[in-house]
N, C-alpha and C positions, 0 to 999 in steps of 0.2 A: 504493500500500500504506500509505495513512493516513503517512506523509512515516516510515515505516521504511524506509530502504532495507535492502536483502537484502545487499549488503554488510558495515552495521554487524552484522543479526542475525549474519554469518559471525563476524565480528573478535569480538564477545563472546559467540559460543559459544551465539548463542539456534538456530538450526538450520544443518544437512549445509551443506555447498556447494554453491553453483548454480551450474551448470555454464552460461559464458557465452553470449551470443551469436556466430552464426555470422559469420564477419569479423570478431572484436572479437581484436585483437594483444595474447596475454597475455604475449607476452615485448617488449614494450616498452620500451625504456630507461628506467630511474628515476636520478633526481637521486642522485647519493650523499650519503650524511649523513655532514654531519662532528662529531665530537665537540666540546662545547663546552667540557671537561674541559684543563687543563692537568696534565702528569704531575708538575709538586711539588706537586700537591695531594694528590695520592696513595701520599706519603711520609710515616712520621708512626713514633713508637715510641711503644707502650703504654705508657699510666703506670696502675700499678698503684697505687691509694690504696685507704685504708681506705673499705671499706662500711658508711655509716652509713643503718642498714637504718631507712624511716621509719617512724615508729608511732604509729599513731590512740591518744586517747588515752580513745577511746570506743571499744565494739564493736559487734558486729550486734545481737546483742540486746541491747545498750540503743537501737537506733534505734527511729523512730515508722514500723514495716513489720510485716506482717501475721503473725500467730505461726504459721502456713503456711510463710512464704516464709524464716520465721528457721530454722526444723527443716530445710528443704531446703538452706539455707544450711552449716546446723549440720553437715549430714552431708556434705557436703562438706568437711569441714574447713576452710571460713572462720570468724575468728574476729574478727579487725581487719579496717576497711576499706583499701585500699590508697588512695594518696595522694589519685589522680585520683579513686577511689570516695568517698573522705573530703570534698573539696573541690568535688566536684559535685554528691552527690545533694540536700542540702535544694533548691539552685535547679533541680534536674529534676524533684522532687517539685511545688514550685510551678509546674511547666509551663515555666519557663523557657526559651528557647531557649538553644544552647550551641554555642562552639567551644573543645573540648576538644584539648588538646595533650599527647602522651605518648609515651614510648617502647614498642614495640613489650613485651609481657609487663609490661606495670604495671597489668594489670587497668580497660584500657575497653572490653572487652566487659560484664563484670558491671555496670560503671558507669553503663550505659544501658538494660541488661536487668532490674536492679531496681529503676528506678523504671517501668517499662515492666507488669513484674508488678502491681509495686504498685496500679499505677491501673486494671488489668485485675480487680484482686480487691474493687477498691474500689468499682470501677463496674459490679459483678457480671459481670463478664464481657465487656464489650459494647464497649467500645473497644478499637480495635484499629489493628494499626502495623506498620508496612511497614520491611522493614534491606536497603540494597541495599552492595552491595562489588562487589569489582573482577572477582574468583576465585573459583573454584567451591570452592574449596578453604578460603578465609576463613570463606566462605558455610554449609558442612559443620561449620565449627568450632563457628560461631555459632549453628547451631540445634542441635548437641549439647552447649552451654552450656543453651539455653534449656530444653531437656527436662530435663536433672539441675536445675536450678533451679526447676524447676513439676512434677516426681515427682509423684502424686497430686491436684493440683491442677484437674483439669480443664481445663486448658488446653492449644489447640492449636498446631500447628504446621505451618508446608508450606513447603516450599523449592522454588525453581523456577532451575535452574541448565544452560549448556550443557553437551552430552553426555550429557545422557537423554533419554530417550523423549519427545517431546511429546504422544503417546498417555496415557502415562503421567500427564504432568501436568493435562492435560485431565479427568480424571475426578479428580485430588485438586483443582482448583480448583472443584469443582463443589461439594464438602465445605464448611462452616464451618471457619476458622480463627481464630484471636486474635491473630496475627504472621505474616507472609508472611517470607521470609528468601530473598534473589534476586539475581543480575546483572541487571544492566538489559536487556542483547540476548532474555534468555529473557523475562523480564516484560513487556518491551514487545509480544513475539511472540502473547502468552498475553492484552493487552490490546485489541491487532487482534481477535484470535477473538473479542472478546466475553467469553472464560471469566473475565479479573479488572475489577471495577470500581475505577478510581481513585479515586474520591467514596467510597469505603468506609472508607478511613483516615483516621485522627486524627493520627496519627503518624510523622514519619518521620526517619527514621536512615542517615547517611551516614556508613558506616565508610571510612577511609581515602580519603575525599573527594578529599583532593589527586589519587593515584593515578588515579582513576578521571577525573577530570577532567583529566588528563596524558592519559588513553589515549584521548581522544577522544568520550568522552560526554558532554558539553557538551553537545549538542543534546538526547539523550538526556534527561539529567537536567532540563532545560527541559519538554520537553513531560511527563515523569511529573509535574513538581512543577504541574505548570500543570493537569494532571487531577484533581489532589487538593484539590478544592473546597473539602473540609473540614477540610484541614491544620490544624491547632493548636497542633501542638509540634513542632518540627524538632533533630536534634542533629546535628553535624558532630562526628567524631574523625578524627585522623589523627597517627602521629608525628613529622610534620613541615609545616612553616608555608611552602608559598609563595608570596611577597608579589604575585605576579603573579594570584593568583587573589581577592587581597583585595574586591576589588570585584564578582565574583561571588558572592562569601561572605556581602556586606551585603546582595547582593539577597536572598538564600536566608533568610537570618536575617531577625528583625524582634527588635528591641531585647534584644540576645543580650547572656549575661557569659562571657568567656573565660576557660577555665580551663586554665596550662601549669603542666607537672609538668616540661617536659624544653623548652628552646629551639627545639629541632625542625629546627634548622637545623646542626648540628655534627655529624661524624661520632666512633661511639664511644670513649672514651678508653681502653677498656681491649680495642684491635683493636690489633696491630702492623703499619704497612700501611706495604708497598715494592712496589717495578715492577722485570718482568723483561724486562728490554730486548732485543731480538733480530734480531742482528745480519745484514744481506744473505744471504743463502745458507745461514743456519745452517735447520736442524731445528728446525720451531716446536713439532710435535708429540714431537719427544725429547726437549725440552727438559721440555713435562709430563711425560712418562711419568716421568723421572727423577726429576724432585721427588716427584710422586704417591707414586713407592715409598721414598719415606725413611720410616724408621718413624716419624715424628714425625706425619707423615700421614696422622689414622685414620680420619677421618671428613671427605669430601670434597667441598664443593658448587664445580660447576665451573659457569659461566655464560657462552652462547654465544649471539648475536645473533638468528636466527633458525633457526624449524622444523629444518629441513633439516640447518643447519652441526648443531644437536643431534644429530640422529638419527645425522650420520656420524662425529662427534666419539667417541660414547659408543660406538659399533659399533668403531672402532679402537683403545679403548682397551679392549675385551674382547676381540678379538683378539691384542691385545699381556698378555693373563693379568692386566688389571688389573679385576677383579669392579665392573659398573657398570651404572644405568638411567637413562634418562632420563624428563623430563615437560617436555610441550609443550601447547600448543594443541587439535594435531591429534589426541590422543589422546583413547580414548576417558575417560570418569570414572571405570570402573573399573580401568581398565589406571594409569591414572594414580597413584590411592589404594594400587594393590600396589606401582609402583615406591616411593612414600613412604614404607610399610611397610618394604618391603624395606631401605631406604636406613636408617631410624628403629630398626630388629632388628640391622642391624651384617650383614645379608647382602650387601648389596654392599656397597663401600668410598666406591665414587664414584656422584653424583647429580649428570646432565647436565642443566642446564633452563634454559630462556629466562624472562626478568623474571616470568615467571607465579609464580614460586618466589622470586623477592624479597621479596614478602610473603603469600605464600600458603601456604608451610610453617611449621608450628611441630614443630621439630626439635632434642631438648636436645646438648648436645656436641658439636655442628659444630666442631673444630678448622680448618681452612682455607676460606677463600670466594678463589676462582680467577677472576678475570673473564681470560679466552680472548682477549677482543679490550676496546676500550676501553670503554666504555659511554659510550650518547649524554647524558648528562647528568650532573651531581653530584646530581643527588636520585635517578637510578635507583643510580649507586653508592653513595650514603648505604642503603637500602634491602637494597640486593644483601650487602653486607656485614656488615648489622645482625643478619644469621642467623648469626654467630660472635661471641666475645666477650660470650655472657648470662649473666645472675645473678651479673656479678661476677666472671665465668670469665674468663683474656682469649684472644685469640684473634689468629689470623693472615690479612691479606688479601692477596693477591698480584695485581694486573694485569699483564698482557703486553702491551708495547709495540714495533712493529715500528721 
């Protein structure tokens, strides 16, 4: 299958599950994974300082960008560029390649979406650029950025994500587009068929790079970048820098300037972050229910290791009268978009989900982030946590340690 295996497209959600071969042992024993995490890492009291909120000291329309792209801008109500906007766009506008550092809500989605327009409106239309992420849910975000930014403009869009139809996507890649917006497992699936050519883009954008390359696309990302003949301008963002992937970043890039807004590597200061230790024989699950229901409690993301522990996590906590959905993997895309709904309206209380929701919601007033069991690493808990404590707010994180 052109070296896809059917595997990866399951893990990134590009098609169903294939149901294995006959004699193949799917309850197998697996290795258990240990945390690399020590729990005084994960003790810390918020410090509340002042917000010294930063400010360009130029605005959109005074940039050199299209007076299209400043009206769509305008009505949106941007007015300043935000830091990473401010400090990157002249070297994305010259093509530059880029690795962007920033925290989560500082604005690099628009950061790379308008110089993206720009040279789309420049080059009448005809260059064109590829944005892969991790989550079907980034991915959703990212192209309903791209369409209030290009309103009228003529310009198109197509997202190719697991969980929908591949029928479906099949007949919109048959369409002209101006940006593709995708997980790698769907794209890759959609470039087997024939339906996307990689030589078609000029451009390509890796949101949350680090992430996606933690979950195993590595190869993945190899052979897209390796299809794209024509690459010319590459940008990497992510909120965080892991030194281990340094050396794949310099392949990826070719004479790139970095630009950080945030270290990338510190978890946020304004999180109060403790471990609820739990003691032989105690109640692991009384012990949430009981916090849950303190009213300080209002808005609740709880995070659990795999599928499964989710689905039965959140199912006993709505039996126990505590209003809650979860989002997984296995879920379908729309089932998933109503739990985040629901979770984002105040209808349920609690939102159960595996790392998918580490960086794949954008949800304002998360009061508490609950990790259930440890998490395998400090960059998936920097991440998990990063969804409380925004704009300034601060916010509470709790791990449970056995």
């Amino acid at each position: 299958m052109n070296n896809i295996t059917k595997e990866k497209r399951q893990r990134s959600g590009g098609n169903s599950a294939v149901r294995p071969k006959q004699g193949f042992n799917r309850r197998s024993p697996r290795k258990k994974m240990v945390s690399s995490i020590r729990p005084e890492q994960l003790i810390k009291e918020a410090t509340v300082t002042e917000i010294v909120e930063y400010k360009s000291e130029r605005t959109f329309e005074s940039m050199p960008i299209s007076e299209e792209l400043k009206q769509c801008l305008k009505a949106k109500g941007y007015v300043r560029p935000s830091e990473i906007q401010d400090k990157s766009i002249e070297s994305l506008m010259d093509k530059r390649d880029i690795l962007g550092i920033a925290e989560t809500g500082t604005g690099k989605t628009a950061a790379f979406l308008i110089p993206i327009i720009e040279d789309m409106m420049e080059h009448r239309r005809k260059s064109t650029a590829l944005v892969l992420l991790p989550t079907r849910e980034l991915a959703m975000q990212v192209e309903d950025e791209f369409k209030s930014m290009t309103k009228g403009m003529g310009l198109y869009s197509a997202s190719y994500i697991g969980g929908t139809n591949i029928n479906t996507d099949l007949k919109i890649a048959s369409r002209d587009s101006h940006i593709v917006i995708a997980t790698p497992g769907r794209l890759l699936d959609l470039v087997q068929r024939g339906a996307i050519r990689l030589p078609r883009f000029n451009t390509l954008v890796l949101d949350e790079f680090d992430r996606m390359l933690d979950m195993g696309f590595v190869k993945d990302m190899k052979q897209i970048i390796g299809g794209m003949k024509n690459r010319k301008h590459t940008m990497l963002f992510s909120a965080t820098l892991d030194n281990k992937q340094q050396s794949l970043i310099n392949e990826i890039l070719n004479n790139h300037v970095t630009v950080k807004v945030s270290s990338g590597e510190k978890t946020n200061d304004h999180i109060s972050q403790d471990v609820v230790r739990i003691s032989e024989g105690e109640d692991k699950f009384a012990v949430l229910k009981n916090l849950i229901s303190q009213e300080s409690f209002e808005k609740v993301l709880v995070f659990e290791e795999t599928k499964h522990q989710v689905k039965r996590l959140c199912a006993k906590l709505n039996a126990s009268g505590i209003t809650s959905d979860d989002i997984h993997g296995n879920k379908s895309q729309n089932a998933r978009q109503n739990a985040l709904n629901a979770f984002k309206s105040g209808k349920v209380k609690v939102l159960v989900a595996t790392d998918v929701a580490s960086r794949g919601i954008d949800v304002n007033d998360i009061t508490h982030v609950i990790n259930y069991q440890l998490p395998m690493t400090f960059d998936s808990y920097i991440h998990r946590i990063g969804r409380t404590g925004r704009a300034g707010k601060t916010g509470v994180a709790l791990t449970f340690i056995n």
